[in-house]
PyMOL CGO cylinders between C-alpha atoms (Angstrom):
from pymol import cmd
from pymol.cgo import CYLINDER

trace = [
    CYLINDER, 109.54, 93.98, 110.71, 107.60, 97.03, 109.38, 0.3, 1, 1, 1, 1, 1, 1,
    CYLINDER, 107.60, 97.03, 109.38, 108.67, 100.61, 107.75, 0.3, 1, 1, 1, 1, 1, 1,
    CYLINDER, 108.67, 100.61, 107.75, 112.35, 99.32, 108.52, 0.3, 1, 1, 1, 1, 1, 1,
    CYLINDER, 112.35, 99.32, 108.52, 112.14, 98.69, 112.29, 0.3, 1, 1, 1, 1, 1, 1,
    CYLINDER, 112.14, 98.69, 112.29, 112.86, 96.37, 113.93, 0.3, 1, 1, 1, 1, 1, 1,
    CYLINDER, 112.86, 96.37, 113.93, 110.32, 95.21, 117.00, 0.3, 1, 1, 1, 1, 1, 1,
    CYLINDER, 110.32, 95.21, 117.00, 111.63, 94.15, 119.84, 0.3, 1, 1, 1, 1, 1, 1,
    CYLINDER, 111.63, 94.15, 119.84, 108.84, 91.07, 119.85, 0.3, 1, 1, 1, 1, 1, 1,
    CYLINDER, 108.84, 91.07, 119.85, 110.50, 89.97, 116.64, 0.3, 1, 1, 1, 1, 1, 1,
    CYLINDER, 110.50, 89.97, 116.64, 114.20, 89.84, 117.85, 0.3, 1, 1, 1, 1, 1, 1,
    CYLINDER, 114.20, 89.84, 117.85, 113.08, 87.85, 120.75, 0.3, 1, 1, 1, 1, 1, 1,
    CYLINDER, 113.08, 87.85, 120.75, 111.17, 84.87, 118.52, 0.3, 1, 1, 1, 1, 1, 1,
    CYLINDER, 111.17, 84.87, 118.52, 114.97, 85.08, 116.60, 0.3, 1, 1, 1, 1, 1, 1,
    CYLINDER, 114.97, 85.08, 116.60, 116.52, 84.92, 119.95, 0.3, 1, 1, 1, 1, 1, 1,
    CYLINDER, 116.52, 84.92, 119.95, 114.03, 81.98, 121.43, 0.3, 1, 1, 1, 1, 1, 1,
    CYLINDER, 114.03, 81.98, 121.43, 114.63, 80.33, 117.93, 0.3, 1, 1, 1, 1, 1, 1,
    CYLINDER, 114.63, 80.33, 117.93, 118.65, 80.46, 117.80, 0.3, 1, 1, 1, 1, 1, 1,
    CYLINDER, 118.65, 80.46, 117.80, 118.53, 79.12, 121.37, 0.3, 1, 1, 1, 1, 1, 1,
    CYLINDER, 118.53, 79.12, 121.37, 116.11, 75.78, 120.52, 0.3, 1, 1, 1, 1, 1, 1,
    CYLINDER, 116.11, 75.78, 120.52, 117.21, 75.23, 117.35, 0.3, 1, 1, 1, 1, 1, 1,
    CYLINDER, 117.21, 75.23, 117.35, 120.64, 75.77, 117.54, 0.3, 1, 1, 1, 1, 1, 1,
    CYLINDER, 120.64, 75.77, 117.54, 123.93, 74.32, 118.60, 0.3, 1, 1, 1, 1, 1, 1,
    CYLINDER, 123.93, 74.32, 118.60, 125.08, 74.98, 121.85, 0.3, 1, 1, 1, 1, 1, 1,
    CYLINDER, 125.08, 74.98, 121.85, 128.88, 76.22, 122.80, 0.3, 1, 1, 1, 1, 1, 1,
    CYLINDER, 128.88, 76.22, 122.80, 131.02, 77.14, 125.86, 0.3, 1, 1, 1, 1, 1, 1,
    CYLINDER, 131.02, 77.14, 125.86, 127.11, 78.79, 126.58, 0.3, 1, 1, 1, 1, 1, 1,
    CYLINDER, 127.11, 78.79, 126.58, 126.23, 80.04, 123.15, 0.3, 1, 1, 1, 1, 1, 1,
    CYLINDER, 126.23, 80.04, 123.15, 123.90, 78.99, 120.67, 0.3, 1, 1, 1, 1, 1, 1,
    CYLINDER, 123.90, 78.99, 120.67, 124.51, 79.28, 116.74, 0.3, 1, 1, 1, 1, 1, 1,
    CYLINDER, 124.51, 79.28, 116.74, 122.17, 79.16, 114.51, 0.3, 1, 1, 1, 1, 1, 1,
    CYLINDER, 122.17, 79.16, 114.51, 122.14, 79.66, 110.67, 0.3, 1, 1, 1, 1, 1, 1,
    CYLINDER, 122.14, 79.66, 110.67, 125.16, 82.44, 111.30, 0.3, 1, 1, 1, 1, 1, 1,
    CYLINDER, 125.16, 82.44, 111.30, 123.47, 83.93, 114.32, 0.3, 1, 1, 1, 1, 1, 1,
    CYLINDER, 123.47, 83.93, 114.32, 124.62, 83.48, 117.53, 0.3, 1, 1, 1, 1, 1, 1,
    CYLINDER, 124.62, 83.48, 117.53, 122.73, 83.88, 120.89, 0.3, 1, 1, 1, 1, 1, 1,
    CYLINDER, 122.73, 83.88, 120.89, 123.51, 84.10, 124.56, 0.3, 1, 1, 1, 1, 1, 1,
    CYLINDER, 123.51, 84.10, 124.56, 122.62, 86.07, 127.86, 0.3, 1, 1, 1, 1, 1, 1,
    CYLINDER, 122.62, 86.07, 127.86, 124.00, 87.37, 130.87, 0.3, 1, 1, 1, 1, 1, 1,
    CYLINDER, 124.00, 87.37, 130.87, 124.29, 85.66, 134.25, 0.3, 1, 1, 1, 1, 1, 1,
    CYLINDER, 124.29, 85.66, 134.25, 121.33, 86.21, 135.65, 0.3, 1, 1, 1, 1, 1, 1,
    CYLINDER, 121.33, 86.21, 135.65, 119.53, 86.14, 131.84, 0.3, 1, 1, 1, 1, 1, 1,
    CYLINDER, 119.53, 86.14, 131.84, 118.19, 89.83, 131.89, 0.3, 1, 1, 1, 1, 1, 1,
    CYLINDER, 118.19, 89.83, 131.89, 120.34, 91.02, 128.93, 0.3, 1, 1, 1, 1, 1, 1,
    CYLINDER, 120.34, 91.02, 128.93, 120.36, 88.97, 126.11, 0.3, 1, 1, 1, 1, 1, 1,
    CYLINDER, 120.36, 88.97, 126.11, 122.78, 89.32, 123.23, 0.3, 1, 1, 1, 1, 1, 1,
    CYLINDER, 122.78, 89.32, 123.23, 122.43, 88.05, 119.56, 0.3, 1, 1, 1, 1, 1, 1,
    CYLINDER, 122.43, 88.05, 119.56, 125.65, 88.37, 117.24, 0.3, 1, 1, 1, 1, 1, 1,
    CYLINDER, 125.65, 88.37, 117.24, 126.65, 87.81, 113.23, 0.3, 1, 1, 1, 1, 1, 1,
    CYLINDER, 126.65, 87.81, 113.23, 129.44, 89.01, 112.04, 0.3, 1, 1, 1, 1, 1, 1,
    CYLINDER, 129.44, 89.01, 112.04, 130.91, 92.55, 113.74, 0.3, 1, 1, 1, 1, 1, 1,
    CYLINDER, 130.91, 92.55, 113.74, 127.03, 92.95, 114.71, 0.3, 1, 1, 1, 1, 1, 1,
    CYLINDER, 127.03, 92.95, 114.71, 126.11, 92.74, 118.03, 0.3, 1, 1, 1, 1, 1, 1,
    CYLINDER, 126.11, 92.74, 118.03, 122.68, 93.11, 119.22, 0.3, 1, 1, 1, 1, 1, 1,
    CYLINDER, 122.68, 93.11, 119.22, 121.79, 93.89, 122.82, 0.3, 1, 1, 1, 1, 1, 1,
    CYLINDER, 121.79, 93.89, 122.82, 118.25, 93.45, 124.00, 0.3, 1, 1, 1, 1, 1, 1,
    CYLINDER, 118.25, 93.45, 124.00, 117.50, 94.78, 127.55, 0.3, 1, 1, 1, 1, 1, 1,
    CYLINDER, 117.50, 94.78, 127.55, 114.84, 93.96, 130.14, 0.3, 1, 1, 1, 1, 1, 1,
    CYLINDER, 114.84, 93.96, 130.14, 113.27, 96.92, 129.60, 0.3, 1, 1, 1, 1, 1, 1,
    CYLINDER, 113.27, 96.92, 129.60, 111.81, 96.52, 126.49, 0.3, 1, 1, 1, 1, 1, 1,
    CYLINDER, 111.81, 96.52, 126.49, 115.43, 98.67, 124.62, 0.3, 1, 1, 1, 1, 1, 1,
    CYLINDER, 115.43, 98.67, 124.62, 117.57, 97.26, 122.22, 0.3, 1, 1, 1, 1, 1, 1,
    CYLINDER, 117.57, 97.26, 122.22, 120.72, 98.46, 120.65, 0.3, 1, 1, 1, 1, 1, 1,
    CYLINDER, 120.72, 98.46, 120.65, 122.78, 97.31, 117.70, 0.3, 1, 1, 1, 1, 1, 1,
    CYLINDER, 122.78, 97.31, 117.70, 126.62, 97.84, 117.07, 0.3, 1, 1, 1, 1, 1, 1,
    CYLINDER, 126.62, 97.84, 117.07, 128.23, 96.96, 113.99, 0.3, 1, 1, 1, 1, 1, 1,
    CYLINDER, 128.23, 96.96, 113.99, 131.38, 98.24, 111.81, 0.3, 1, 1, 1, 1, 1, 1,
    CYLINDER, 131.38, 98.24, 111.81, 129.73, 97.69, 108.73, 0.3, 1, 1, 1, 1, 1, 1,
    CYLINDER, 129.73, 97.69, 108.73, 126.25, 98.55, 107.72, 0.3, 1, 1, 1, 1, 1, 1,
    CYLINDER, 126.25, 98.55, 107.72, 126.34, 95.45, 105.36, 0.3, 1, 1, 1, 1, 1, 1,
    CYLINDER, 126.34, 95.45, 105.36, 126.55, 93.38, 108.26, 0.3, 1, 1, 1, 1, 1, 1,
    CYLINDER, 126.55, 93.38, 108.26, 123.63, 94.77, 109.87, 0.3, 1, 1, 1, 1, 1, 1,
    CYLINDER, 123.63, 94.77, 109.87, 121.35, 94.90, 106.39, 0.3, 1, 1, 1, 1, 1, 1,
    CYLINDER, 121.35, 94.90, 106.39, 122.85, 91.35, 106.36, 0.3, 1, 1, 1, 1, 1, 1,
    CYLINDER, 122.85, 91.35, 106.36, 121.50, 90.59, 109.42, 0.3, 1, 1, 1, 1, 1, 1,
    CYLINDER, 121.50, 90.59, 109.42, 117.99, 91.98, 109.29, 0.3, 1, 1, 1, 1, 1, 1,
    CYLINDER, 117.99, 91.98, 109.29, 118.01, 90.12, 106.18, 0.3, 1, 1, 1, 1, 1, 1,
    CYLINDER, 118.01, 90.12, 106.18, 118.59, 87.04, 107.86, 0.3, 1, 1, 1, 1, 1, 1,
    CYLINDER, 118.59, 87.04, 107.86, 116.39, 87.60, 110.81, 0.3, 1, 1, 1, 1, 1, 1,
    CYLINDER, 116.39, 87.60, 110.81, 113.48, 88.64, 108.47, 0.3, 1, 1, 1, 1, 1, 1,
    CYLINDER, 113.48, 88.64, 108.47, 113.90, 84.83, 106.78, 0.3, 1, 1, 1, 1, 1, 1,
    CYLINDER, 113.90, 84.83, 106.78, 113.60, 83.30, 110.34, 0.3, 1, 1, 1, 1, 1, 1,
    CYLINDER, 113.60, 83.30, 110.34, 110.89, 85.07, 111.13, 0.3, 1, 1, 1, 1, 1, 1,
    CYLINDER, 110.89, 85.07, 111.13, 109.14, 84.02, 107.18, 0.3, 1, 1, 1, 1, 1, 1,
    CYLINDER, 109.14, 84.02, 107.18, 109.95, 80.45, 107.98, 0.3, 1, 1, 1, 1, 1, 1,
    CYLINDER, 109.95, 80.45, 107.98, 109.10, 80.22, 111.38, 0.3, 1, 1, 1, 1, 1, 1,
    CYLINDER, 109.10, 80.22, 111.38, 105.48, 81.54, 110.30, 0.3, 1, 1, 1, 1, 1, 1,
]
cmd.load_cgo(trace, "trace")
């Protein structure tokens, strides 16, 4: 994570990290606060915390919605720290 942004590499290593590190649930993983799952056929793939989802498409787009911009500074925050540790 650079200047702010967020790359879409680096959401995917949270994803990928959530989903073998974490606990799995009626199809979701949690991990640390973060939860992860996908779509049927696993094209879209979803991370949540909070009232923050994030959306990550096939197509290299993401999208985040949220209620509070705590949660998502929160977040990044949070997925930053994953991406420290996992280094």
């Amino acid at each position: 994570m650079k200047n702010n942004t967020v790359a879409l590499s680096d959401l995917l290593q949270v994803f990928n990290l959530v989903t073998t590190q974490g606990s799995k649930t009626e199809g979701n993983y949690e991990y640390q606060g973060i939860t992860a799952w996908h779509d049927f056929d696993g094209y879209t793939c979803f991370l949540g915390y909070k009232d923050l989802t994030l959306t990550m498409l096939f197509h290299g787009r993401y999208t985040f919605d949220f209620e509070q911009q705590e949660t998502l500074d929160v977040f990044l925050s949070k997925v930053n720290k994953l991406l420290i540790a996992k280094a």
